[in-house]
C-alpha positions in Angstrom: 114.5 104.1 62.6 112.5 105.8 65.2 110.6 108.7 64.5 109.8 111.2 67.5 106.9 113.8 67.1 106.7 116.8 69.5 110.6 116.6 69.3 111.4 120.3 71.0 108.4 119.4 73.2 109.7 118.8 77.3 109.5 115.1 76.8 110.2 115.0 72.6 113.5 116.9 73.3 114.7 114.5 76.1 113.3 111.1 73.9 115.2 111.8 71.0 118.6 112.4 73.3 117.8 109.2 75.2 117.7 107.6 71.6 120.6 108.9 70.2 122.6 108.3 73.3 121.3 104.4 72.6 122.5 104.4 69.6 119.4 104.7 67.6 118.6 106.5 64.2 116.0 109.3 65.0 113.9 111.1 62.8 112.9 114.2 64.6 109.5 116.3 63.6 107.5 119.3 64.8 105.9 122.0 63.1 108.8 124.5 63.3 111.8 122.0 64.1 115.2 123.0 62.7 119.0 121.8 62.5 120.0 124.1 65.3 117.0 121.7 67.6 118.3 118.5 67.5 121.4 116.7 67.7 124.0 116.2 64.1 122.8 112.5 63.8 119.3 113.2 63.9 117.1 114.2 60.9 115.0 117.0 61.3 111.9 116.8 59.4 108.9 119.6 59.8 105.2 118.3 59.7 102.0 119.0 61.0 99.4 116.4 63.6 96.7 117.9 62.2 97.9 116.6 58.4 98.2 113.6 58.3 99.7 113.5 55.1 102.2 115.8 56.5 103.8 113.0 58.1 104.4 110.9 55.4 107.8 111.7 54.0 108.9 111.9 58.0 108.1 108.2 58.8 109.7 107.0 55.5 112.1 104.0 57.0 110.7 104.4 60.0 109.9 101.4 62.2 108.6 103.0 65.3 106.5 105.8 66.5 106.4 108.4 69.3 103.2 109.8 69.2 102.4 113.0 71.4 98.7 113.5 71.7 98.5 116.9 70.7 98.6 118.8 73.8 95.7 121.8 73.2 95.4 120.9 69.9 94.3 117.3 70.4 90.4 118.1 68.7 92.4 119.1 65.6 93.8 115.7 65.5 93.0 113.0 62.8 94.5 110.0 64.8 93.6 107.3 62.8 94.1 109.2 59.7 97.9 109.8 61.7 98.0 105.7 62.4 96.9 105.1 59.2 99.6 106.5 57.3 102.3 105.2 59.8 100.9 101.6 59.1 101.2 102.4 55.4 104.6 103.4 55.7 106.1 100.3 57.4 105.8 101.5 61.7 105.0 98.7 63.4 105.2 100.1 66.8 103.9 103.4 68.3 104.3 104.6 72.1 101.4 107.4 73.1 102.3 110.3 75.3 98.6 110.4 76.0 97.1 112.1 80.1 96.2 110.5 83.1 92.7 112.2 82.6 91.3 109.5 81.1 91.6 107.6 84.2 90.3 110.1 86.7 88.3 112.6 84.7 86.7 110.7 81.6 83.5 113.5 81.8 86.3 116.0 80.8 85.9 116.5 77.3 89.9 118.5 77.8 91.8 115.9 80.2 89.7 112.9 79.4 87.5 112.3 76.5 90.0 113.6 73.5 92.7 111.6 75.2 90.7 108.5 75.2 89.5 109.1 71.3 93.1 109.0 70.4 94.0 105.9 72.7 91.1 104.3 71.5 92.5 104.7 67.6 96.2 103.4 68.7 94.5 100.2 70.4 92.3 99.7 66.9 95.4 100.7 65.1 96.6 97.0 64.3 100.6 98.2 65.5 102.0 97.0 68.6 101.4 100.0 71.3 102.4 101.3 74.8 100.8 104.1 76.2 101.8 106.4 78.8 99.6 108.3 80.8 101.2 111.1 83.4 100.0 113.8 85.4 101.5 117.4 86.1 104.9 117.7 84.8 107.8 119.2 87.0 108.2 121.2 84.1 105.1 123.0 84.7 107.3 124.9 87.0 108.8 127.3 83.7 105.2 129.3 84.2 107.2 130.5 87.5 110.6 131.1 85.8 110.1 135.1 84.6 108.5 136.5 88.4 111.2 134.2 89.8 114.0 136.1 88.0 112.4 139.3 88.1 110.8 139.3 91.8 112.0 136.3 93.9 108.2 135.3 94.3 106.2 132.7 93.1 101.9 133.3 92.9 99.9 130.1 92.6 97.0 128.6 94.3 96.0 125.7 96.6 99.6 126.3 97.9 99.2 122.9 100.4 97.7 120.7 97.6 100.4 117.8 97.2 100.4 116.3 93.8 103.0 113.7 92.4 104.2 115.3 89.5 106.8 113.8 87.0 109.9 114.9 85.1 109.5 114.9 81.8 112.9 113.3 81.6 111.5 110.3 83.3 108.9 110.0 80.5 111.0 110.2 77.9 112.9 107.6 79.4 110.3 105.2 79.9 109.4 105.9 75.8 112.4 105.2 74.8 112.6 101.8 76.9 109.2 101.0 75.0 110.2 102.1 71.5 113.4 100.0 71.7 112.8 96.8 73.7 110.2 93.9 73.8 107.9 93.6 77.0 105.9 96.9 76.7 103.2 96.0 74.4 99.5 96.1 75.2 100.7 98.0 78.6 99.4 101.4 80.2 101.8 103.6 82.2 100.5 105.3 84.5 103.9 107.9 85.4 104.4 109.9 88.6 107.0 111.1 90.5 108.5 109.3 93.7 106.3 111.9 96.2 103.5 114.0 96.3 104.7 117.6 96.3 103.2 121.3 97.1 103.3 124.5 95.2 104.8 126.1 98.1 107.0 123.1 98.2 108.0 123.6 95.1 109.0 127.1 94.9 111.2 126.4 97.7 113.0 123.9 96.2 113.2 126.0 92.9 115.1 128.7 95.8 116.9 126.3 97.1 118.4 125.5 93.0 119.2 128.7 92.7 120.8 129.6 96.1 118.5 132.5 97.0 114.9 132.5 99.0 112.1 132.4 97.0 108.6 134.1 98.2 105.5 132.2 98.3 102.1 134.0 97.5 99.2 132.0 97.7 96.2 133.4 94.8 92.4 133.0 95.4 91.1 130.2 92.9 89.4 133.0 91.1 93.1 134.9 90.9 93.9 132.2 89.3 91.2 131.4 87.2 90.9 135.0 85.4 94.8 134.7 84.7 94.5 131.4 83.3 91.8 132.3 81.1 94.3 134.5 79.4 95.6 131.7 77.6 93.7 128.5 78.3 89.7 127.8 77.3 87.2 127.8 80.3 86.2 124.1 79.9 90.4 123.6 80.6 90.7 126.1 83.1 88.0 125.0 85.2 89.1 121.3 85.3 92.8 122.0 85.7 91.4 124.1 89.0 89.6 121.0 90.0 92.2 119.0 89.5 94.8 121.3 91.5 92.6 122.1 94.2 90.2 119.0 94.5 92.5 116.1 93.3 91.1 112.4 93.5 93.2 109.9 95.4 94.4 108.7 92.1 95.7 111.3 91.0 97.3 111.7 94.5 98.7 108.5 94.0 102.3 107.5 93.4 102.1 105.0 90.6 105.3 102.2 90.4 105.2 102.5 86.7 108.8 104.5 86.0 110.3 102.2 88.6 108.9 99.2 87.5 110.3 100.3 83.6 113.4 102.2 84.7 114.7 99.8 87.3 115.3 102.7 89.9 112.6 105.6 91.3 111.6 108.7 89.2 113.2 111.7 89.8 112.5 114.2 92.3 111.2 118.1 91.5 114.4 119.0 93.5 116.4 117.4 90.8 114.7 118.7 88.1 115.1 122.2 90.0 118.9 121.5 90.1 118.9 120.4 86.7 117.2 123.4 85.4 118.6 126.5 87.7 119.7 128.5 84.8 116.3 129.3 83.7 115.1 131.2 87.2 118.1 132.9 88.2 
């Protein structure tokens, strides 16, 4: 059995129905997961990443581990407390959805430095591990979805800054690969998408999706910055700027990882645009 954490996350969501699709027996968790979220062959199971001992009863049977890194909440996290307790309980694999930030901005105590805690306590965990490390999401695109729908227009800065972001589809695809077949211990994934892509870019494929023009309106960095402080912490705010704005050449870079798992290239944002219409008409 495989348990998936973060399971009505972007990437849980599409992991457990690559899983069930391979014929797998999932064990589903989150801290608000229901029936109605998953699947009728998978278990549902709440718990918490920041209890440990929450997870217990969830990876009862299990064999293997998706771990999601916690997101914002990764300095509540008790990872080798979480490893612990999966070892105890018979998991003798674990796949980390873990950042590229570790790579290309260790000093960052949000994108790099929690990350690489929590790596560091999988490689120490004694289990045999795989950890994937992508950049932007295509998914990031939902933040456009309401003034989409409502106005037509999409606001964001740095509106010629290419960056190859990934579908979370793509991820999930290359976790369940890892979760289910030998080959993929001891290895780092570094997961893009096939081509670097703009903001402006973007929204236009988003119109395109949707069969209607969509507006382009570039903000100021410090637009941007006061509305991301609405719901991010300065310390994240001011490095996701950086890394929009002032990307490194690896993070520009278009990593063969999904390819070299998946046997074919990643998925485009225009895809995921077409994919995922309904939500900004």
């Amino acid at each position: 059995m495989i348990v998936v954490t973060g399971a009505t996350g972007n990437v849980g969501r599409e992991l457990v129905r690559f899983l069930t699709d391979a014929g797998e027996r999932v064990t589903a968790t989150s801290r608000n997961i229901s029936d109605t979220d998953v699947p009728d062959t998978v278990r549902p199971l709440r718990s918490d990443l920041t209890d440990a001992e929450s997870l217990r009863p969830v990876l009862d049977g299990a064999d293997a581990l998706f771990l999601q890194n916690g997101g914002a909440g990764a300095h509540l996290l008790r990872p080798r407390d979480l490893l612990d307790v999966a070892k105890s309980a018979g998991v003798g694999r674990v796949v980390l959805l873990s950042s590229q930030g570790v790579a290309t901005r260790p000093e960052s105590e949000s994108h790099g430095a929690l990350a690489g805690g929590i790596e560091d306590a999988v490689r120490d965990s004694g289990l045999e591990w795989t950890i994937l490390r992508p950049g932007g999401f295509h998914s990031n695109a939902y933040a456009w979805a309401e003034p989409v729908r409502d106005r037509r227009t999409v606001a964001a800065p740095f509106g010629d800054v290419g960056l190859p972001t990934v579908d979370p589809a793509d991820i999930a695809e290359v976790a369940s690969v890892a979760l289910r077949e030998d080959g993929h211990t001891g290895q780092v994934y570094e997961l893009t998408g096939p081509a670097r892509t703009t903001p402006r870019q973007r929204a236009e494929a988003i119109g395109t999706a949707i069969g209607e023009p969509v507006r382009f309106v570039e903000q100021t960095r410090e637009e941007a910055r006061e509305l991301m402080l609405g719901f991010m912490p300065e310390p994240v705010v001011e490095t996701t700027l950086s890394i929009l704005g002032e990307p490194t050449p690896a993070e520009q870079r278009v990593g063969p990882d999904v390819e070299r798992v998946l046997g074919r290239p990643p998925r485009t944002f225009e895809e995921w645009a077409r994919r995922n219409a309904a939500a900004f008409r």
